[in-house]
PLY file of the C-alpha trace (Angstrom):
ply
format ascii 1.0
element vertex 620
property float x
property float y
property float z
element edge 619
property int vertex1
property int vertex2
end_header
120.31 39.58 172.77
118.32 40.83 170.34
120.68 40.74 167.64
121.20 37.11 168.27
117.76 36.22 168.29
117.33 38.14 165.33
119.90 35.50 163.43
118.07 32.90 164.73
114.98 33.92 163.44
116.86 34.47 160.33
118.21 31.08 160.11
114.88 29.78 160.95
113.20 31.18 157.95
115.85 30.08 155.88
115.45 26.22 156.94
112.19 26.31 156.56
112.58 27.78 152.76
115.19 25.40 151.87
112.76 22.48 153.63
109.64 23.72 151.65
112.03 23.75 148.39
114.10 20.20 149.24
111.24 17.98 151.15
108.53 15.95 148.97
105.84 13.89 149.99
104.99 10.50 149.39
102.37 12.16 146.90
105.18 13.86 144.96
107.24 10.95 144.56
107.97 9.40 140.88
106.45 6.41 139.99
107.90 2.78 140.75
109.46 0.79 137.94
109.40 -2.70 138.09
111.41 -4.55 135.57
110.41 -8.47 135.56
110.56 -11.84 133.69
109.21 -15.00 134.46
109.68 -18.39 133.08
113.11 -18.00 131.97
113.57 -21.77 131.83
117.41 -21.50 132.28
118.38 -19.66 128.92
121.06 -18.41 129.43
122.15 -17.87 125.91
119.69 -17.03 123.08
116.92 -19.35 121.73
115.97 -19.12 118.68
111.87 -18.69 117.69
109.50 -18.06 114.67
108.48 -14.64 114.00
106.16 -13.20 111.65
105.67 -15.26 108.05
107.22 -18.06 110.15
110.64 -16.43 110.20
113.55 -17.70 112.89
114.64 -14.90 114.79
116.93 -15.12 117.65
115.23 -13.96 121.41
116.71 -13.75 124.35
119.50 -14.73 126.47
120.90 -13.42 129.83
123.90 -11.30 128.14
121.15 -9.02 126.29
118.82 -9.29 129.06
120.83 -7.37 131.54
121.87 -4.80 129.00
117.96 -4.24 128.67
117.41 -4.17 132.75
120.63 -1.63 133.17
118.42 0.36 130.26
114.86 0.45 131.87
116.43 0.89 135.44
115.96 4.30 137.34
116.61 5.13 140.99
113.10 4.18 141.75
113.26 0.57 140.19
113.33 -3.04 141.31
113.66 -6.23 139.49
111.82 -9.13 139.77
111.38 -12.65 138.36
107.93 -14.96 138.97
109.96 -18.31 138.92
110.44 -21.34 136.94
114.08 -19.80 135.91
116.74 -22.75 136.87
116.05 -25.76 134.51
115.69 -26.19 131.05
119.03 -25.90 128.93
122.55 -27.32 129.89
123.13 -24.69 132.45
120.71 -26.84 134.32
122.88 -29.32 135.02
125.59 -27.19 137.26
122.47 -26.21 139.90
123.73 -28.37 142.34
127.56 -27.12 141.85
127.36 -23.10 140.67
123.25 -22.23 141.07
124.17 -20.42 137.55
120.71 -18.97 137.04
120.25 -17.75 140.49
124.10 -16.51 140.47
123.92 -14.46 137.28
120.11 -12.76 137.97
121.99 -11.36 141.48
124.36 -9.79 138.67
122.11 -8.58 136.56
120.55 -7.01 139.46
117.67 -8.77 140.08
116.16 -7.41 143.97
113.96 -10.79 143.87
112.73 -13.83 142.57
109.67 -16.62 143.36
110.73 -20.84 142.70
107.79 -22.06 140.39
107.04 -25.84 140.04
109.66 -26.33 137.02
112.11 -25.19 139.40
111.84 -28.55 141.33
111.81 -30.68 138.45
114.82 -32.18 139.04
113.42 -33.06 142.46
113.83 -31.49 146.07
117.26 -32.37 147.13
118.64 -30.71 144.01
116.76 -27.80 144.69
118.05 -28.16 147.84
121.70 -28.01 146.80
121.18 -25.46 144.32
119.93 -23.22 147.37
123.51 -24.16 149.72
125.75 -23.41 146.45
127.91 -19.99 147.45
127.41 -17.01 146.19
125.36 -14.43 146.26
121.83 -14.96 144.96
118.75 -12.22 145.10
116.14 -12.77 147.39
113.98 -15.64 147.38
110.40 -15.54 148.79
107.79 -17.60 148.41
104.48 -17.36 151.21
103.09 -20.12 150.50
105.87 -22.85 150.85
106.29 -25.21 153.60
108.33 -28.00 154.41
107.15 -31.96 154.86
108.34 -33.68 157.45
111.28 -36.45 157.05
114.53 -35.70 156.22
113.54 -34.56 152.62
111.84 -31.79 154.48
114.48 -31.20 156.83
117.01 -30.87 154.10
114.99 -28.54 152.21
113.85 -26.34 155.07
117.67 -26.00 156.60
118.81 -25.42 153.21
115.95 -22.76 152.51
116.64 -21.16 155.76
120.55 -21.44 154.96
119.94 -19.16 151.13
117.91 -16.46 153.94
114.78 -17.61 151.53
111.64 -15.89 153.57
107.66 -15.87 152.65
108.37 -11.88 152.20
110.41 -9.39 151.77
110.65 -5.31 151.54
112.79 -3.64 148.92
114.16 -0.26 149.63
114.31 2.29 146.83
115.45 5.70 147.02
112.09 6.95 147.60
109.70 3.73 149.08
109.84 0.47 150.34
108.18 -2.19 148.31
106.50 -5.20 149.84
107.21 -8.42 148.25
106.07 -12.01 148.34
106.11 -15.41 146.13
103.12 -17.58 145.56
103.32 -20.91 143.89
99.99 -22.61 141.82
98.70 -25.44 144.05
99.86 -28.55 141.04
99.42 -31.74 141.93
102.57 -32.26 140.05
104.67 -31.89 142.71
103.77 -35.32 144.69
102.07 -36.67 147.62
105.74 -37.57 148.50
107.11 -34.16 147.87
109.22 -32.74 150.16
107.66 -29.38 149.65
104.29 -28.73 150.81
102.15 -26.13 149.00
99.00 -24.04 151.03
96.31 -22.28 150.56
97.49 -19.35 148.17
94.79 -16.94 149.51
95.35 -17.84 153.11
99.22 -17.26 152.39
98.49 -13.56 150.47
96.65 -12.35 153.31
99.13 -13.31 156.01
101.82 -12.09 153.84
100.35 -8.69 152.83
99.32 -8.45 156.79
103.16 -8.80 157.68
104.03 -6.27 154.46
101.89 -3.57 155.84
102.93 -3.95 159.18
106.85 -3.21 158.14
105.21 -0.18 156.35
105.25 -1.51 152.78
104.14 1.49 150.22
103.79 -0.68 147.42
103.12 -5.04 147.43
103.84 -7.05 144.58
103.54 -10.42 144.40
105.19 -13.35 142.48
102.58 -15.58 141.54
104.43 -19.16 139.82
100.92 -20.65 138.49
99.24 -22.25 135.09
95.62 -21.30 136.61
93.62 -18.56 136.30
94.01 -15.46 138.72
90.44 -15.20 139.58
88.67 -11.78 140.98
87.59 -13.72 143.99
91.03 -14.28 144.62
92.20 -10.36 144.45
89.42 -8.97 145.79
90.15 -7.18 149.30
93.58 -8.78 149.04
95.38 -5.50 149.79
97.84 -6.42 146.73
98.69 -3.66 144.28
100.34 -5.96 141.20
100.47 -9.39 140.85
103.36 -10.97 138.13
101.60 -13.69 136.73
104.22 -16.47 135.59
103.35 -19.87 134.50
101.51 -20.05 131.12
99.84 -16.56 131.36
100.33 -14.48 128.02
101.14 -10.72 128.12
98.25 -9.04 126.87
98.28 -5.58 124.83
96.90 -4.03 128.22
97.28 -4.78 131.87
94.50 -6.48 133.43
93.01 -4.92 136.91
90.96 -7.29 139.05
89.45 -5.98 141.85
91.75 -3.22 142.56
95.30 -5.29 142.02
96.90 -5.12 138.49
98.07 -8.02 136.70
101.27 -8.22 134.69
102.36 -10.60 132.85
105.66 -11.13 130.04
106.93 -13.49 127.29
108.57 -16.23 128.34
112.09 -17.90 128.10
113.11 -13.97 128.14
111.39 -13.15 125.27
110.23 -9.82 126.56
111.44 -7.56 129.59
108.38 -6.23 131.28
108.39 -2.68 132.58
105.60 -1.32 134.54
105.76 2.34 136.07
103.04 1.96 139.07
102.08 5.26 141.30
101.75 3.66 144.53
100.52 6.83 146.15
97.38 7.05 143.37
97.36 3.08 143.14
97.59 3.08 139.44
99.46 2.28 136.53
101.36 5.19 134.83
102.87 3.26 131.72
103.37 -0.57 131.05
105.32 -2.32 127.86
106.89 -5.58 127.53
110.43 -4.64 125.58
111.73 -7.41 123.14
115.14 -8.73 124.22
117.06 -9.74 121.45
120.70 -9.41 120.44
119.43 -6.53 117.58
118.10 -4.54 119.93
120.81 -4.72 122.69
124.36 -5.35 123.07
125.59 -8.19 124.89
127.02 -7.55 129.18
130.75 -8.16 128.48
130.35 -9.50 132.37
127.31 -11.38 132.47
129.21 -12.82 128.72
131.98 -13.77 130.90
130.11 -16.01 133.49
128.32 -17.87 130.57
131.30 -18.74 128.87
132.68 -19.76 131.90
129.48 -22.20 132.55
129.44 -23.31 129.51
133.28 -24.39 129.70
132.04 -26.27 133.20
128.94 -27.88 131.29
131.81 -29.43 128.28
133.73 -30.94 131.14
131.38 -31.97 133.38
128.93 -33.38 131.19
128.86 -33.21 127.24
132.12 -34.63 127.25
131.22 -37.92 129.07
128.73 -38.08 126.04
131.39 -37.34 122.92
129.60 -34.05 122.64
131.03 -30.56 121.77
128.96 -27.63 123.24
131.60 -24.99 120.65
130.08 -26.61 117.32
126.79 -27.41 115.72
125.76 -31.02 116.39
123.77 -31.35 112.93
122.16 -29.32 110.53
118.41 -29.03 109.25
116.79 -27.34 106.14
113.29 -27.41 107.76
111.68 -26.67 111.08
110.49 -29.73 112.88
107.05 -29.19 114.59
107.39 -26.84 117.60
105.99 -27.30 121.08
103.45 -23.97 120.56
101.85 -25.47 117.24
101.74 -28.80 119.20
99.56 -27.42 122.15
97.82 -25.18 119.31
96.53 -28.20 116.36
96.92 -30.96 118.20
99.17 -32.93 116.64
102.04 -35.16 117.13
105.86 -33.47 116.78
108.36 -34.75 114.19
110.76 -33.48 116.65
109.60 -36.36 119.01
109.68 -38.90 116.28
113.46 -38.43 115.78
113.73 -38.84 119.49
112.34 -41.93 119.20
114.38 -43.25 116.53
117.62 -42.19 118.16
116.27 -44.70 121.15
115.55 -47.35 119.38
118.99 -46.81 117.11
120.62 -46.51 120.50
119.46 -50.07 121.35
122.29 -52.96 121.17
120.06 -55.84 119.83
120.13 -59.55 121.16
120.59 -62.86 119.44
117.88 -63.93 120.89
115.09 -60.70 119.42
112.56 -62.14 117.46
111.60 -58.44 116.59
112.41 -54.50 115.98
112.72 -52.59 119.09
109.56 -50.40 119.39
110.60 -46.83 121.73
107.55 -45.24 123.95
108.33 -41.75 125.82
105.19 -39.34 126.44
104.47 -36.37 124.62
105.29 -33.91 127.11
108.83 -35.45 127.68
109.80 -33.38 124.40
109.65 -30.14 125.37
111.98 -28.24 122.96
112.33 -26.82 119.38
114.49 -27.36 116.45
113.90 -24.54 113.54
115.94 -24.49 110.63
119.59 -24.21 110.49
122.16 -25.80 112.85
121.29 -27.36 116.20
123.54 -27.08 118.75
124.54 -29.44 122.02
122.53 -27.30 124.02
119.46 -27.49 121.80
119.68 -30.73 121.78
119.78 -31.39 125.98
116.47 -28.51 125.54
114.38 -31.05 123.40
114.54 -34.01 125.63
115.76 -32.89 128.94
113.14 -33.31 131.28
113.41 -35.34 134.39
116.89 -36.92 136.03
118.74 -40.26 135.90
119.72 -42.26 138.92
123.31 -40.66 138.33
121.94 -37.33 138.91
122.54 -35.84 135.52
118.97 -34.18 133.78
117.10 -36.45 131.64
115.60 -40.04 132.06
118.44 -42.72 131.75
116.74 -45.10 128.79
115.63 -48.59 129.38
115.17 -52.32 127.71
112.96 -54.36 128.73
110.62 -56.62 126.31
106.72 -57.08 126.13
104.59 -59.34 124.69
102.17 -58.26 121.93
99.44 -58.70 124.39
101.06 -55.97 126.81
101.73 -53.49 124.13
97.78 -53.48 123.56
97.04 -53.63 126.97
99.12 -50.61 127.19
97.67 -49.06 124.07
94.17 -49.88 125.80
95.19 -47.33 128.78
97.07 -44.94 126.60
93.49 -44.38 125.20
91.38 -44.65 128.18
93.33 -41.94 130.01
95.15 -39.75 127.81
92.87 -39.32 124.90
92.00 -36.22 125.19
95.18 -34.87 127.06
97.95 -34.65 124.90
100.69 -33.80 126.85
100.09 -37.10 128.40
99.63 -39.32 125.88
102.30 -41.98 124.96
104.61 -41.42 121.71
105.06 -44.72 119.87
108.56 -45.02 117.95
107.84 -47.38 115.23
104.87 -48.37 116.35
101.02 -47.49 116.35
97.61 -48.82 117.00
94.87 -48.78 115.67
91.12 -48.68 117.52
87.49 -48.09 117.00
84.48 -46.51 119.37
82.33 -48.94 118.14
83.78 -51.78 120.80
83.59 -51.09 124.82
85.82 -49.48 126.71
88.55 -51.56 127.70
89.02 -53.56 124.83
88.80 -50.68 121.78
92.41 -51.69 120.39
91.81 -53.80 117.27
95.37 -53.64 116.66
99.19 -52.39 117.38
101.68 -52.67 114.60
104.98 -52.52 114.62
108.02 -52.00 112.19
109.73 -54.81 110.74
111.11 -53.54 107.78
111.67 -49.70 106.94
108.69 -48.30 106.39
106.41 -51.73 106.25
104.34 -52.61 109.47
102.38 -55.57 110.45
99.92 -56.45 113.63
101.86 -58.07 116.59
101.71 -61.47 117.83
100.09 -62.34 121.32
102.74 -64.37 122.62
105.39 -62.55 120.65
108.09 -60.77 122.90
109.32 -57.20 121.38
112.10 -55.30 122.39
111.42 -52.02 124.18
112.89 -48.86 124.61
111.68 -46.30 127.34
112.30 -45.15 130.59
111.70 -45.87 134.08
109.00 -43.48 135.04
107.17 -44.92 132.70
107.14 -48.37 133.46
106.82 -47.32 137.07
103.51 -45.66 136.21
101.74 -48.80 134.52
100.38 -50.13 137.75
98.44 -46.63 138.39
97.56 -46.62 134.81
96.22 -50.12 135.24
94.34 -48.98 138.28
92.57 -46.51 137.33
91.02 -48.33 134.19
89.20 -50.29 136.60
92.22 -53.05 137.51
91.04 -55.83 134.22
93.88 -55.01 132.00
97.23 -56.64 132.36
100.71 -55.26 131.33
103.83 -57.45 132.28
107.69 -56.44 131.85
110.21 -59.14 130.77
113.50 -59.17 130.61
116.06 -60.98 127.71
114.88 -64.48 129.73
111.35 -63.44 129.80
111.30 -63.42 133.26
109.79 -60.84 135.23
111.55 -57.30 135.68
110.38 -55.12 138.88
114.22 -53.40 139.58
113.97 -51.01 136.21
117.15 -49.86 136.94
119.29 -53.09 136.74
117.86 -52.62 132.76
119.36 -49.03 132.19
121.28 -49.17 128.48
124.87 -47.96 128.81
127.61 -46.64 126.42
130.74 -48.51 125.85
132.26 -46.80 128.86
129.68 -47.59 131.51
127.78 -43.94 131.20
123.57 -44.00 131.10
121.93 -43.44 128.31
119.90 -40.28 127.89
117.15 -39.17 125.47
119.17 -36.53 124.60
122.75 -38.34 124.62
121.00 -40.89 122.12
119.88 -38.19 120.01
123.49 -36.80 119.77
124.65 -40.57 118.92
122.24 -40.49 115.85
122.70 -38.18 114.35
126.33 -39.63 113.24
124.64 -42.04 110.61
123.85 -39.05 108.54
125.29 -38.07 105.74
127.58 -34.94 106.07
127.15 -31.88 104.31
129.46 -29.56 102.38
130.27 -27.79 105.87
131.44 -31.53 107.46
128.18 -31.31 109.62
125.47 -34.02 109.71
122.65 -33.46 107.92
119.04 -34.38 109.16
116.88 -35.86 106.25
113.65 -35.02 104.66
112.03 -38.00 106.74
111.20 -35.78 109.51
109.37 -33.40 107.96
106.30 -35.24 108.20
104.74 -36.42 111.59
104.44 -40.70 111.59
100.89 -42.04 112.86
100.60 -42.93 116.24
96.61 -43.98 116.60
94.20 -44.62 113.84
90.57 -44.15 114.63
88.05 -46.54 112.27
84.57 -46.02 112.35
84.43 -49.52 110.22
81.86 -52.29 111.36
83.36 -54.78 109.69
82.84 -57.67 111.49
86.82 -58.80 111.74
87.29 -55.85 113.15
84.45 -55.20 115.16
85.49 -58.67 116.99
89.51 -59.20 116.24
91.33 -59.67 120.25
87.83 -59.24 121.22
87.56 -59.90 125.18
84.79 -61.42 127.00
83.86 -57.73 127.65
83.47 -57.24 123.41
81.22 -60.38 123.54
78.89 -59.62 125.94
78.57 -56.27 124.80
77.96 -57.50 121.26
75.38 -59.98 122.86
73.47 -57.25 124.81
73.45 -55.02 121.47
72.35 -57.55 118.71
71.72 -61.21 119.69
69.03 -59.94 122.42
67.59 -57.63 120.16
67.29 -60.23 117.66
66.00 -62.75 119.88
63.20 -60.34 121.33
62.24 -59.83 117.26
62.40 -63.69 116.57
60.23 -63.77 119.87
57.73 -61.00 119.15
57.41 -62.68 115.55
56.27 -66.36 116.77
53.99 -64.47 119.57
52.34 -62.61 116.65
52.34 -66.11 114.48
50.53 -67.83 117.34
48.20 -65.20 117.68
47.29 -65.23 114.55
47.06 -69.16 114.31
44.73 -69.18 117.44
42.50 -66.51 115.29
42.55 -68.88 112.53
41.39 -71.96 114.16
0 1
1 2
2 3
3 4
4 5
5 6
6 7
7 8
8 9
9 10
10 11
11 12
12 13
13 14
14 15
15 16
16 17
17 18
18 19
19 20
20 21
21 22
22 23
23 24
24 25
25 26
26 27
27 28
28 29
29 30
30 31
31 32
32 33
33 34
34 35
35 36
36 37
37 38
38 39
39 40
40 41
41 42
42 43
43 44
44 45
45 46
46 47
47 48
48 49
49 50
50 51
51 52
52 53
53 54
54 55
55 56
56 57
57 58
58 59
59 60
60 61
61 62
62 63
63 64
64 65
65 66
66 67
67 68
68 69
69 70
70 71
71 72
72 73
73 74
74 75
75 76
76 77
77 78
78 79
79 80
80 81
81 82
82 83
83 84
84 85
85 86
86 87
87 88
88 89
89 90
90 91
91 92
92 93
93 94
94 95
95 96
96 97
97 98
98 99
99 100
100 101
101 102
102 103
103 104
104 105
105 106
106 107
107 108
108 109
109 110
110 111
111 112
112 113
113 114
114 115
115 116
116 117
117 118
118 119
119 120
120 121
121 122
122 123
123 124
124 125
125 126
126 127
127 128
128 129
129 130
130 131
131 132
132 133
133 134
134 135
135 136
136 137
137 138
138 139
139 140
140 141
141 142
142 143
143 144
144 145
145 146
146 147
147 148
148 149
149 150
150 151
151 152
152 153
153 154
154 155
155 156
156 157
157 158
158 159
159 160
160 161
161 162
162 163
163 164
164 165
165 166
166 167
167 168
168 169
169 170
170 171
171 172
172 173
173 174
174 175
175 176
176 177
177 178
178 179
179 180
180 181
181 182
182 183
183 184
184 185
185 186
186 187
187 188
188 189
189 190
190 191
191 192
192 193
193 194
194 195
195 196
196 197
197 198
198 199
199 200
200 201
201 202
202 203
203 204
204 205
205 206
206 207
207 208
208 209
209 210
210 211
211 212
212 213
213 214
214 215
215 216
216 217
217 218
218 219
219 220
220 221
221 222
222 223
223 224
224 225
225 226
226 227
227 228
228 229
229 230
230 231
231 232
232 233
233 234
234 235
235 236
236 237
237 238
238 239
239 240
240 241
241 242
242 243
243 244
244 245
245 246
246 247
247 248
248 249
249 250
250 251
251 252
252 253
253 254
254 255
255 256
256 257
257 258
258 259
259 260
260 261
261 262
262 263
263 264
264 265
265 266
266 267
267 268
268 269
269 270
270 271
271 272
272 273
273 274
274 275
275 276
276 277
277 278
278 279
279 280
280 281
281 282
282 283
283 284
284 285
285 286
286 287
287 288
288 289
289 290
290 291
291 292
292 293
293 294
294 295
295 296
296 297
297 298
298 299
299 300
300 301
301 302
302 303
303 304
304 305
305 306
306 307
307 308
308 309
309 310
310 311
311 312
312 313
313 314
314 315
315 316
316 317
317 318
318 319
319 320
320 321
321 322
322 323
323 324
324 325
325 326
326 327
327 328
328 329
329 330
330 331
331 332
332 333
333 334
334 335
335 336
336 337
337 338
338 339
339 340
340 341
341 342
342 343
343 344
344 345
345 346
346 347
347 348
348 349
349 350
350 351
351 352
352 353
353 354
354 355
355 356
356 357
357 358
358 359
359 360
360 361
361 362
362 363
363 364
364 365
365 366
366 367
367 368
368 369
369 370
370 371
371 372
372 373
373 374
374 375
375 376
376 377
377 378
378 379
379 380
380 381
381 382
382 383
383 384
384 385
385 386
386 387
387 388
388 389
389 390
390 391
391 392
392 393
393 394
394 395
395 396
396 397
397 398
398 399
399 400
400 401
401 402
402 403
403 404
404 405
405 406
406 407
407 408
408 409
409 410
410 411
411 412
412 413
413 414
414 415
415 416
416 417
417 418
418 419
419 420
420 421
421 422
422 423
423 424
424 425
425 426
426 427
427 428
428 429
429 430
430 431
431 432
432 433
433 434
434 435
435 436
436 437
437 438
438 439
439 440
440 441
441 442
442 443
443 444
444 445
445 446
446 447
447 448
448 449
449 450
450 451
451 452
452 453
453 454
454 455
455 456
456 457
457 458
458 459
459 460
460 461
461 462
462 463
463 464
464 465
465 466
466 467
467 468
468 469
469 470
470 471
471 472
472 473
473 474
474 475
475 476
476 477
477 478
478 479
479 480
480 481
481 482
482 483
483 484
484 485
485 486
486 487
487 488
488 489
489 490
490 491
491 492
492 493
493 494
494 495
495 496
496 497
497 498
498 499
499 500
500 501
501 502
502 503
503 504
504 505
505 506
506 507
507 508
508 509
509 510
510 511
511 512
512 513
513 514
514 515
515 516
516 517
517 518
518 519
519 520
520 521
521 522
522 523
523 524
524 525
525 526
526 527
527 528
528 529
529 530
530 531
531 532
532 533
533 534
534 535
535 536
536 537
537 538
538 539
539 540
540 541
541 542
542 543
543 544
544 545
545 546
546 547
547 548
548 549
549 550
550 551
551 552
552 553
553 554
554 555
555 556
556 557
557 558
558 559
559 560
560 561
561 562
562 563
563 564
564 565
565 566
566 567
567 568
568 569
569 570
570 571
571 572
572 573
573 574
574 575
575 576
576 577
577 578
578 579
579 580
580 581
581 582
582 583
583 584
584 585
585 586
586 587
587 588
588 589
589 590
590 591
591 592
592 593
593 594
594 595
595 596
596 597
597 598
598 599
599 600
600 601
601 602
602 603
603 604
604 605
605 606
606 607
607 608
608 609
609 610
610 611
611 612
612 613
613 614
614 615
615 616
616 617
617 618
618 619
């Protein structure tokens, strides 16, 4: 007996030795690494950017991105995007059909991922699709999310609820389990209609991180989709360790700690991977970086490779094709970078890229017999959103530029438009472009062969002395009143002119003919078509004009020097020259005139004979 309890004594000892050598605390754990990206925009292969001295260099793309993650990863690691990741390039257009975004992050092996407002730019029920494609996708989460009511909101929710989307999630590594949760930026961009509905992002956090810490959460993170600011009220007692800050935040040299939660952010458009070691048993950061992704620095995923090229054969058949484009070779060549989006928003000026859009609409326009003039084309700024550098530009770079927004036959970018206007509506609608968009220039209309030109010196209202248009090459001249001019736009932007006309106070007037001069209201019945019945887009029309270039050496179309500066689009006069202090002037102009100088004048003629017969009654 004593033997025996001799070896268990024995064996006793020796469990606890091997549990005092093999057991470690939360406290003795390694640090967390969390690889993440955010604003990916659907880039699937590399895009191409300007380094230092203005050089192009090549960034990106989902082939050299997972060869970075499968670098950075450890046992202790998780991966995680902060949303708008699903629309941008020609990948785009499979969401509804192969969710390729969503289908190759799950094989690069992102653990989760946030929707940010770019994500539903191609409207709810795609999103909705994208969501119901099979497959296997990572996790989605967003806390803050909720669902209108209608059918639009039933389709979303069911489909939401279909992908196992939740408002949080916990990620198991070897050693913790990390808390999780999505917050999108309260943006008015996404409708009063919307099928979406977006809450309180505090309220959300704190129910979120309440659930988190419940399921015993040793770490929360949260996905925050948002252009705003991340204030300190907002962190503050939040109980969140790191926030990823997508949107249009910029990775500084050094996290930023706010209260007692971190904030990360990255490149964009998978620019940079960012890694971030966190100890979540000290609640600090141990190391962060943001590693440059670029085909130098890594080699391309033979897999991940493999699903792009197989996209990209879907994207040909589906799409480019219908359009006589050819995603395998360059669709033109430039010798000079056209103005990109970043020096845009940084010296506020207008893009040559969007003047060539421009011209490809109005060269995509089939002229009647009965045009008395040019067509004029009219997009808004922010409706080119991509970059051309130097070199050749491909099919997708093309769909990048002027992609935004979908067509009635559900393929991304606006279908284009004709419709005429008198010259009396195009400065009515000059009048609003510079009542409401002046000083926002994402907003502000794009003129293709046409500008106008106004002064400060007149009331508001009725501060367009002129619009010109093109009637030769190069050789403008003032429009007609009761002159009708072909137009080129889109929809949504005819739609809008009854807002716009609204909020400057309901006095201007903007009517929409059609080849009769009647009346349009049904924009769509005026969609321009190719030869074979297929819409019109931006981009398709860009692709069609670039054809009347002359080739190059290499049998590619080359894009002429006439880009390479940006046209005028609104000339400011500080002039009081009296034609054009009172040229279209409205009875506004003339009353304000009145007020300013004739009773002035007529006070100082009155003053004057008070004074005179004063002075006559002193004399007699």
């Amino acid at each position: 007996m004593k033997k025996m309890m001799k070896l268990l004594l024995t064996a006793a000892v020796c469990a606890v030795g091997v549990s005092e050598l093999t057991y470690k605390t939360k406290a003795e754990n390694g640090p967390v690494r969390i690889l993440f990206t955010h604003d990916l925009r659907d880039h699937a292969e590399p895009f191409r950017s300007l380094g230092e001295e203005n050089a192009v260099i090549s960034f990106g793309g989902y082939a050299y991105l997972a060869s970075a993650i499968n670098e950075y990863k450890t046992s202790n690691t998780i991966v995680l995007d902060a949303g708008n990741f699903s629309t941008g390039t020609m990948y785009g257009s499979l969401n509804t059909s192969s969710a390729p975004d969503l289908a190759m992050m799950y094989n690069m092996g992102y653990d989760a991922v946030t929707p940010g407002i770019k994500d539903f730019a191609y409207g709810t029920d795609r999103f909705a699709q994208m969501l119901t494609v099979e497959g296997f996708f990572p996790a989605i989460t967003a806390a803050n999310l909720e669902f209108a009511s209608g059918s639009a909101g039933s389709t979303l929710k069911d489909a939401w609820q279909a992908a196992g989307a939740e408002s949080c999630t916990v990620i198991q590594t070897e050693e913790y389990k990390i808390g999780v949760f999505g917050l999108l930026g309260m943006d008015d961009a996404y409708g009063e209609e919307s099928a979406l509905i977006i809450t309180d992002p505090a309220e959300a956090a704190a129910n979120a991180v309440s659930t988190l810490k419940r399921e015993g959460a040793d770490l929360i993170v949260c996905l925050y989709s948002t252009d705003e600011e991340i204030t300190e009220e907002f962190t503050a007692e939040s109980g969140i360790d790191v926030i990823i800050a997508g949107g249009s935040h910029k990775p500084e040299e050094n996290y930023t700690v706010s209260a007692d939660t971190v904030i990360v952010s990255s490149e964009a458009l998978g620019k940079t991977l960012g890694v971030l070691e966190y100890d979540p048993s000290g609640k600090k950061v141990v190391s962060y970086e943001n590693v440059t992704v670029s085909d130098s620095g890594f080699p391309a995923d033979e897999a991940i490779s493999g699903m792009i090229n197989s996209y990209k054969n879907s994207v040909q058949n589906n799409v480019m094709a219908r359009y006589g484009l050819d995603v395998s070779r360059p669709a033109f060549r430039t010798t000079y970078s056209l103005t990109t989006t970043d020096r845009l928003a940084t010296d506020r000026k207008f893009a040559e890229s969007a003047d060539l859009v421009t011209d490809a609409m109005t060269e995509a326009y089939r002229p009647a017999e009965t045009d008395e003039a040019k067509p004029v084309a009219i997009i808004r700024e922010n409706m080119v959103t991509g970059t051309l550098f130097e070199g050749t530009v491909s099919a997708n770079d093309i769909f990048s530029l002027a992609s935004d927004g979908i067509g009635s036959d559900g393929v991304p970018g606006y279908n284009l438009v004709h419709v005429y206007m008198q010259g009396s509506d195009l400065i009515a609608l000059c009048e609003m472009d510079l009542m409401l968009n002046i000083d926002n220039t994402d907003e502000q209309f794009h003129f293709g062969r046409m500008y106008y030109e106004y002064s400060m010196n007149r009331p508001e209202t009725n501060r367009v002395i002129d619009v010109y248009t093109e009637e030769a090459d190069g050789y403008y001249i003032a429009v007609t009143a009761d002159r009708y001019y072909p137009v080129v736009t889109t929809a949504e932007i005819l739609q809008a002119i009854p807002e716009m006309i609204a909020r400057t106070g309901g006095e201007l007037k903007c009517n929409i003919y059609d080849e009769s001069g009647a009346p349009v209201t049904d924009f769509e019945i005026m969609t321009m078509r190719t030869g074979d019945g297929v819409p019109v887009k931006t981009w398709s029309a860009m692709a069609s004009y670039m054809e009347h270039f002359d080739r190059g050496s290499d049998g590619i179309d080359l894009l002429p020097n006439t880009y390479k500066k940006a046209r005028k689009q609104r000339a400011k006069t500080s002039s009081l020259n009296v034609i054009k202090l009172f040229k279209h002037a409205s009875r506004a102009t003339l009353e304000y005139w009145l007020r300013l100088i004739v009773i002035p004048v007529a006070v100082l003629i009155g003053l004057n004979i008070l004074v005179w017969l004063l002075n006559f009654k002193k004399r007699k």
